[in-house]
C-alpha positions in Angstrom: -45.1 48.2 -69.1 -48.0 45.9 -67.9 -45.4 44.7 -64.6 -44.8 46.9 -61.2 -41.7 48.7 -61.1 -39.0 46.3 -59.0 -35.9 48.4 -57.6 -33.5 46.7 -54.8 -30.2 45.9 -54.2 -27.7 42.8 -55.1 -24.7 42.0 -53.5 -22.1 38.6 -53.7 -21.2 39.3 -50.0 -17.9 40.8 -51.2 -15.4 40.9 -48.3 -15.1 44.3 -47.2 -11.8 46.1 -45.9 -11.7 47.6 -42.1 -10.6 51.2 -41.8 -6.8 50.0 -41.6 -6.8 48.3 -45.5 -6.9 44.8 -44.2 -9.8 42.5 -45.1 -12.5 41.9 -42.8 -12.5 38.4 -41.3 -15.7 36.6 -43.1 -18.2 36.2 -40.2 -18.2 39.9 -39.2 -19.1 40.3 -43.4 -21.8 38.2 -42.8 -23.1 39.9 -39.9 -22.6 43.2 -41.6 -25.0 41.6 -44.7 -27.6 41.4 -42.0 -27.5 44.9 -41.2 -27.1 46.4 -44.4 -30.1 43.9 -45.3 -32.0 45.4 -42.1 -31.6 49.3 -43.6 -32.7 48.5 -47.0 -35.6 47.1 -45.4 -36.3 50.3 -43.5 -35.6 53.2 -46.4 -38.0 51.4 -48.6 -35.6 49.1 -51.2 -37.9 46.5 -52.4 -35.6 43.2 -52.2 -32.3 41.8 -51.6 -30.5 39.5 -53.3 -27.5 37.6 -52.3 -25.1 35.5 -54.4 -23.2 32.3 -54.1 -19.8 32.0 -54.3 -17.2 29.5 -52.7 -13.9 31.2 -52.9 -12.4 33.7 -50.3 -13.2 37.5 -51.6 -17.0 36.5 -51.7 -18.4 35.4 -48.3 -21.9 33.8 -49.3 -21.6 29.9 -49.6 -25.3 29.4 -48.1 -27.5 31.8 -48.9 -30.8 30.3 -47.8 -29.0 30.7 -44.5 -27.8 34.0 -44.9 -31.3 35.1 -46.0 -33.4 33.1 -43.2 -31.2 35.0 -40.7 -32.5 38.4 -42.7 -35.7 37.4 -42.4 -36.0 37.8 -39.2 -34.6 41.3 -38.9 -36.8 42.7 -41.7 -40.9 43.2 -42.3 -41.5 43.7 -46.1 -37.7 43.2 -48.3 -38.1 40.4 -50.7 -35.2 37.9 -50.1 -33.6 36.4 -53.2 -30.8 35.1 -54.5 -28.3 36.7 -57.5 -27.7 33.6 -58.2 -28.3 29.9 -56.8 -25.5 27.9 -59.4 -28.3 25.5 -59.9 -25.8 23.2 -61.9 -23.8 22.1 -59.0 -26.7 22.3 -57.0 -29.4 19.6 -56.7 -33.0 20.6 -57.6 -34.8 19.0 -54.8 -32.9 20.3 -52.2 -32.8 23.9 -54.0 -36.7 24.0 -53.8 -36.9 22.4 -49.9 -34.5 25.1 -49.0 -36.5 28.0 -50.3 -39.8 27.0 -49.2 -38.6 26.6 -45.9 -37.4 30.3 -46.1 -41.0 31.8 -48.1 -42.5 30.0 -44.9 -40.2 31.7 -42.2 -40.5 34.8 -44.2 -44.1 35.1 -44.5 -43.6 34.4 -48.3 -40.7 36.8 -49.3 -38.4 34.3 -50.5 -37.0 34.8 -54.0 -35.0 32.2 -56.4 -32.3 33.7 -59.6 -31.0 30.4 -60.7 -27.9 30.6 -63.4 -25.2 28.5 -64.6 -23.0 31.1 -62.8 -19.7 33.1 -64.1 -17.2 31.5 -61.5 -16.7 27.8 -61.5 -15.2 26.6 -58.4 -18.4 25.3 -57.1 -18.0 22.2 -60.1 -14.7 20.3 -58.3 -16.0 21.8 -55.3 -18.7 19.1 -55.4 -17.4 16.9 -57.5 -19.2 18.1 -60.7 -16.9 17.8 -64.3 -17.4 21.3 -66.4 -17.3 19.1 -69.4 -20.9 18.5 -68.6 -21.5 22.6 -67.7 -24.5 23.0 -70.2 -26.2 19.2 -69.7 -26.5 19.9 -66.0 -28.1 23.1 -66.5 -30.4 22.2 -68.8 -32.0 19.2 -66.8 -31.7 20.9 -63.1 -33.9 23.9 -64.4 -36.2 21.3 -66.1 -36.6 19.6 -63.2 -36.7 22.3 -61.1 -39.5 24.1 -63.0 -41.6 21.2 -62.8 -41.1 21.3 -59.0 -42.1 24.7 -58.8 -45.7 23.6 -59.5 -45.7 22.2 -56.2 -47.9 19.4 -58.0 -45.8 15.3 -58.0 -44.2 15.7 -60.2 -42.3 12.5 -62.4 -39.2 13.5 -64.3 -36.2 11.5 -65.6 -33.1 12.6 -67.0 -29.3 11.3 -67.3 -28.1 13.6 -64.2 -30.6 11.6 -61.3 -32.3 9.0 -60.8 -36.0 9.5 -62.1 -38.9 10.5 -60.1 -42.4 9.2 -60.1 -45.3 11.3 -58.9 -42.6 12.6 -56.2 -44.4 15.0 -53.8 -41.7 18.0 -52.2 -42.4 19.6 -48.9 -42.8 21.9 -48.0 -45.7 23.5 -49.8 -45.7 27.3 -49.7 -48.7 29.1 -48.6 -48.6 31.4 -52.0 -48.5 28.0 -53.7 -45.8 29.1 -56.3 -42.0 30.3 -55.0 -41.2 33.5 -57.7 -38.6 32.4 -59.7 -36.0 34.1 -62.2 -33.0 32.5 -64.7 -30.4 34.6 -64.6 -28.3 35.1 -67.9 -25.2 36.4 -69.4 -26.3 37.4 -72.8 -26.6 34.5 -75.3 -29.6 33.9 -77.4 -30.0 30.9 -76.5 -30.1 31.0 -72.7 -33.1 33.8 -72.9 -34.6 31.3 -75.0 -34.2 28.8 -72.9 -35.9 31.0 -69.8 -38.8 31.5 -72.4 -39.6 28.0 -72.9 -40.3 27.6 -68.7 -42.1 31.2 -69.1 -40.0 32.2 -66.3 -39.1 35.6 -65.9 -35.5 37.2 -66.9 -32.7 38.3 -64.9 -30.1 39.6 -67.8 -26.5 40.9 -66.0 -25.3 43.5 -67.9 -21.5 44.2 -66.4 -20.0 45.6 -69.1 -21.4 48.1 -71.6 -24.7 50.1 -72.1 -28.1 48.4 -71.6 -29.0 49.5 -75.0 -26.6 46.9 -76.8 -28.7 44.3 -75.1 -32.2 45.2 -76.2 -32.1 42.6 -79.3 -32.0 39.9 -76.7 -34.5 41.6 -74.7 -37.0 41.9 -77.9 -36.1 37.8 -78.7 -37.2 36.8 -75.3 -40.5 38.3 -75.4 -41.1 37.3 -79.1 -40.0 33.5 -77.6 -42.4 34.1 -75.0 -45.4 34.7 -76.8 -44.4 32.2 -80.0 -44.8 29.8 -77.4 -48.5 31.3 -76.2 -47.1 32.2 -72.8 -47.8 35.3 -71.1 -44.8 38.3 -71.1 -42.9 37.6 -67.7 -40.9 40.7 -66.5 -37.4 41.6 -67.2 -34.5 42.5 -64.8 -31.3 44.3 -65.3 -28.3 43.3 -62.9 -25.9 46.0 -63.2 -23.1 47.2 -60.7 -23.2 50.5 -59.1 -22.5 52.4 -56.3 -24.3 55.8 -54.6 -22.4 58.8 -52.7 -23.2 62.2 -52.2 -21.6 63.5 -55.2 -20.3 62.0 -58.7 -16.9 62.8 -57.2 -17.3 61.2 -54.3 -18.7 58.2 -55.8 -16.6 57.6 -58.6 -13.1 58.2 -56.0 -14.9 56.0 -53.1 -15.7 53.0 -55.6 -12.3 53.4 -57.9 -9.9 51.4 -55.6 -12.2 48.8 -54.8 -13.2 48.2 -58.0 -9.6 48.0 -59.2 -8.9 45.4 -57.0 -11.8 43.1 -57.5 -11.4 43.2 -61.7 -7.5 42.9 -61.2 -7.8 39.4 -59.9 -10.7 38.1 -61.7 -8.6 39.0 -64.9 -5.7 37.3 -63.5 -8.0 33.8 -63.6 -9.4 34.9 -66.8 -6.7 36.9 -68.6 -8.2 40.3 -68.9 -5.8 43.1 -68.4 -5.5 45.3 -65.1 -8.8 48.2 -65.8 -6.9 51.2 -66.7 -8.8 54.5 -64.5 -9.8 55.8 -67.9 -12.0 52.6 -68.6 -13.8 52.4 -65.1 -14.6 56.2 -65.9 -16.1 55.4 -69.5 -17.8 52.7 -68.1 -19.2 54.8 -65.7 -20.5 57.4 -67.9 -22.0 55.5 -70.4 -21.6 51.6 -69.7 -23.0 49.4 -67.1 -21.2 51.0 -64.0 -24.1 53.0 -62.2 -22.2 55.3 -60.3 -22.9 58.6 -58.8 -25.0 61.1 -56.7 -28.6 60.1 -56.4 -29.9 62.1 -59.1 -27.0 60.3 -61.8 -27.7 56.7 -60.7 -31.3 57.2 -60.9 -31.2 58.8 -64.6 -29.2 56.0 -65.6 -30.9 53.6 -63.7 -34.1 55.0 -65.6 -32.3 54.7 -68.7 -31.3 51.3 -68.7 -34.8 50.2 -68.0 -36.7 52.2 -70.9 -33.8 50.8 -73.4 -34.8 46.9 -72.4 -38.4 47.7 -71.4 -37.6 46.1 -68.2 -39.7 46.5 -64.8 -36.7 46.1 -62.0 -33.2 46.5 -61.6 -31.1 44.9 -59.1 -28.5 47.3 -58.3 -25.3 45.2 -57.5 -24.1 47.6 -54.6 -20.6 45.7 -53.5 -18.2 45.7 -56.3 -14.6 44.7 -54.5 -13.4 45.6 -50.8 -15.8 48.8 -50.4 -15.9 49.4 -46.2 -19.4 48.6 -44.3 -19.8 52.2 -43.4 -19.3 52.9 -47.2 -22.4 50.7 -48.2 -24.4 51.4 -45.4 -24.5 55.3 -46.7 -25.0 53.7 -50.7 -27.9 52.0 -49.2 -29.7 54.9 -47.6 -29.2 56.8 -50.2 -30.5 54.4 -53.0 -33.7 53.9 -50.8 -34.4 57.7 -49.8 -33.1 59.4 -52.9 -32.7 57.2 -55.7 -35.6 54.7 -55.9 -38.2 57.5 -55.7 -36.7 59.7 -58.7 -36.0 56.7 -60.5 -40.2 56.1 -60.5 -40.9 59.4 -61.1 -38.6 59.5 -64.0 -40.5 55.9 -65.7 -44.1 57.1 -64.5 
């Protein structure tokens, strides 16, 4: 595949639910991220990725934060982010923040940037959606010229224009690893391919396979272009137990709740048990024992020739201890069949 085989674990900071059904208040969810962060560190996951989100079932609003505080309890997990909503965001700032954490992480920091699903971050900070794709657009064109760590002179109509601007701080790697996370339109993996920055592609609903054309155009946009192939990611929820059984009754619930109220905002209908168990079998839920997530998990990757998949482990009000055991058993069990099955 010409890239090293990626495996580790994504998660929105979902608020959790304490063992009598009521939620957990938000800064014991963000102390249990640090923990959970801490084990995947220890049974081998290869990074972690937190999202950002600014409503109350999510509790990650700073993740740079979040992540700084995880990089002090772990030696070797990547620290990245799934995603920073670089349109409500401001560029500079975005690339100050995460050289600050590749330097207090002995350069493990991570950046996913997206335009992001939810919206709330727009009249958060005073950002009109009529102007959703322009602010993309010139934040990750600014941004990428940043990332050369070189002065860098830009101007757009979002900012006022920079001249041979120096940022600080420099990293000692001299590049922070960057990704654009996408939802599956031609045109946004296009767009990644004209930066030549790898692809994050979030595949929530359906079987990996279906997204293989836009796979394929990526890496044809790549090298039309004359830039080298950049690795490809798959975001995909999941969830590991001991059994399939165990799994699929453990995550049910939970995952009832959470697509329940996003389709109240976006008029979906309440998931029926009979279509969270046919996306489980053969869509983009990757849930089961060890040995099922990690054929599926292998799967998914041979379909998109991608090199890492960010399994996103919290999918609604799943308890601590719950994920704490999905952890250990992704890192012990799961991530070394899932290499054996691609070598």
């Amino acid at each position: 595949m010409g890239h090293p085989i990626e495996l580790g674990l994504d998660t929105f900071g979902d608020v959790s639910s304490q063992p009598d059904g009521t939620p957990t208040p938000m800064p014991q969810v963000l102390r249990d991220l640090v923990e959970q962060a801490a084990l995947a560190d220890r049974v081998g996951v290869d990074f972690f990725n937190v999202g950002e989100h600014h409503r109350d079932d999510f509790a990650v609003t700073a993740p740079e934060v979040l992540l700084a505080a995880i990089a002090s309890r772990t030696q070797r997990l990547r620290l990245g982010t799934a995603v920073t909503v670089l349109s409500s965001d401001d560029a500079v700032r975005v690339y100050e923040r995460f050289a600050t954490l590749d330097a207090l992480s002995q350069g493990r920091a991570e950046l996913t940037v997206g335009r992001g699903s939810f919206i709330e971050s727009f009249p958060l900070f005073g950002f009109d959606l009529k102007d959703y794709e322009r602010l993309f657009e010139e934040k990750l064109d600014l941004l990428a010229a940043l990332l050369t760590e070189q002065p860098v002179t830009w101007q757009g109509s979002i900012r006022p224009p920079l001249k041979a601007q120096a940022v600080y701080p420099k990293t000692a790697g001299g590049r922070i690893r960057a990704w654009v996370g996408v939802g599956g339109t031609p045109e946004s993996v296009v767009r990644a391919a004209h930066y030549g920055l790898p692809l994050v592609m979030a595949i929530i609903g359906g079987a990996a396979a279906r997204f293989a054309p836009l796979a394929d155009l990526y890496r044809r946009a790549l090298l039309d272009q004359g830039r080298p192939l950049q690795p490809i990611a798959i975001h995909s929820p999941g969830f590991v137990a001991d059994s399939d059984e165990a799994a699929v009754e453990a995550l049910w619930p939970h995952h009832r709740a959470l697509v329940t109220r996003i389709g109240r905002e976006r008029g979906w209908p309440p998931p029926s048990r009979a279509s969270f168990e046919a996306e489980v079998k053969q869509g983009a839920l990757h849930v089961g024992s060890p040995e099922t997530v990690a054929q599926k998990m292998a799967a998914s990757m041979k379909a998109l020739g991608a090199t890492r998949f960010q399994l996103k482990y919290t999918s609604g009000p799943v308890p601590h201890e719950a994920l704490l055991r999905c952890i250990e058993l992704y890192g012990t069990q799961v991530l070394p069949r899932v290499r054996e099955l691609l070598a």
